[in-house]
C-alpha positions as CSV (number, residue, x, y, z in Angstrom):
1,X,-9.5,-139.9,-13.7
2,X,-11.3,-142.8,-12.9
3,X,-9.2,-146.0,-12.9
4,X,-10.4,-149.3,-14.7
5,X,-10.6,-152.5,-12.5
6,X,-7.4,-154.3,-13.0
7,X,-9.4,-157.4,-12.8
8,X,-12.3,-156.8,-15.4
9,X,-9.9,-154.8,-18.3
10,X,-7.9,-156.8,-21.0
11,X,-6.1,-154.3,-21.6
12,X,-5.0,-153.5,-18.2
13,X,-4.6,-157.3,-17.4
14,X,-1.9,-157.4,-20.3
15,X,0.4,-154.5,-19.4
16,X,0.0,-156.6,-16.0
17,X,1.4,-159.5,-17.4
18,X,4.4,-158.0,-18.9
19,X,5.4,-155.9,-15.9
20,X,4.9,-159.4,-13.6
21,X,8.4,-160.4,-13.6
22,X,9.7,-157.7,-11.7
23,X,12.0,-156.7,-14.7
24,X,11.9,-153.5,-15.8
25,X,10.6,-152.6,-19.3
26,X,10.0,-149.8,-21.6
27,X,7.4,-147.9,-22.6
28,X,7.9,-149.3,-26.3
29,X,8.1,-152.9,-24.9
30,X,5.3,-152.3,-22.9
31,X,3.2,-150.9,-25.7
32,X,4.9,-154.2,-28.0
33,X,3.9,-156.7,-25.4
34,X,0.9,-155.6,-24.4
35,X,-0.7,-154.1,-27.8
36,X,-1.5,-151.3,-25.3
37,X,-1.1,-147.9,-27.1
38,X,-0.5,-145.7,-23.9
39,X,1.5,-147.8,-20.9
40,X,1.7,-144.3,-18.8
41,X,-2.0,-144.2,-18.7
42,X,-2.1,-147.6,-17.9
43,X,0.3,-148.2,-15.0
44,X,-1.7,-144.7,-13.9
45,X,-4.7,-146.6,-13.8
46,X,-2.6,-149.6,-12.1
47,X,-1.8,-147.4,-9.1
48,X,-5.4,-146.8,-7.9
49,X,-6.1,-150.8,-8.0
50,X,-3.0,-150.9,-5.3
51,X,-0.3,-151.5,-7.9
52,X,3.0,-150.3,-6.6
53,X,5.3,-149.8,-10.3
54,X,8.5,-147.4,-10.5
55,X,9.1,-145.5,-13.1
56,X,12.8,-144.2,-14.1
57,X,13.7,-141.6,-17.1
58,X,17.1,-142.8,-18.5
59,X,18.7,-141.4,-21.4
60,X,19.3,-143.9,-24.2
61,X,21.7,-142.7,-27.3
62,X,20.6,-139.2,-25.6
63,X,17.1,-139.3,-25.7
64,X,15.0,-139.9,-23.1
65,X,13.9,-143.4,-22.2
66,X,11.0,-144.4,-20.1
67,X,11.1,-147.4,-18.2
68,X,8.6,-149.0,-15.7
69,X,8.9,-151.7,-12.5
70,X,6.4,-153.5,-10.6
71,X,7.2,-154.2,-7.2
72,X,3.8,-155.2,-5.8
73,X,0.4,-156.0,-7.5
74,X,-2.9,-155.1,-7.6
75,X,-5.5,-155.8,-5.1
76,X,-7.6,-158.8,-5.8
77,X,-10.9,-157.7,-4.2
């Protein structure tokens, strides 16, 4: 897969902005947020750019819940 620059993609620049406070969210808040239909793909693309985000399966009323962390940015070069 070849990863969009976390600096030049809106799209990538707003699921950055939601998952900037360190706070974890959601894959439905993410995709609320950031009007970004696919947040997996995104933080996926993330990684390359030196993003460092968790991401923990809970279950929620049983099902299974998806929910991501930053912990260190992207590169800035």
């Amino acid at each position: 897969m070849n990863a969009a620059s976390a600096l030049r993609s809106a799209r990538l620049q707003r699921v950055l902005k939601v998952l900037s406070d360190g706070k974890e969210h959601s894959t439905y808040e993410i995709m609320r947020r950031a009007k970004a239909p696919a947040p997996g793909t995104c933080v996926s693309e993330l990684r390359p750019n030196g993003a460092v985000i968790d991401c923990t399966k809970r279950f929620v009323d049983g099902e299974p819940r998806w929910f991501y962390k930053m912990t260190k940015g992207p590169r800035r070069d």
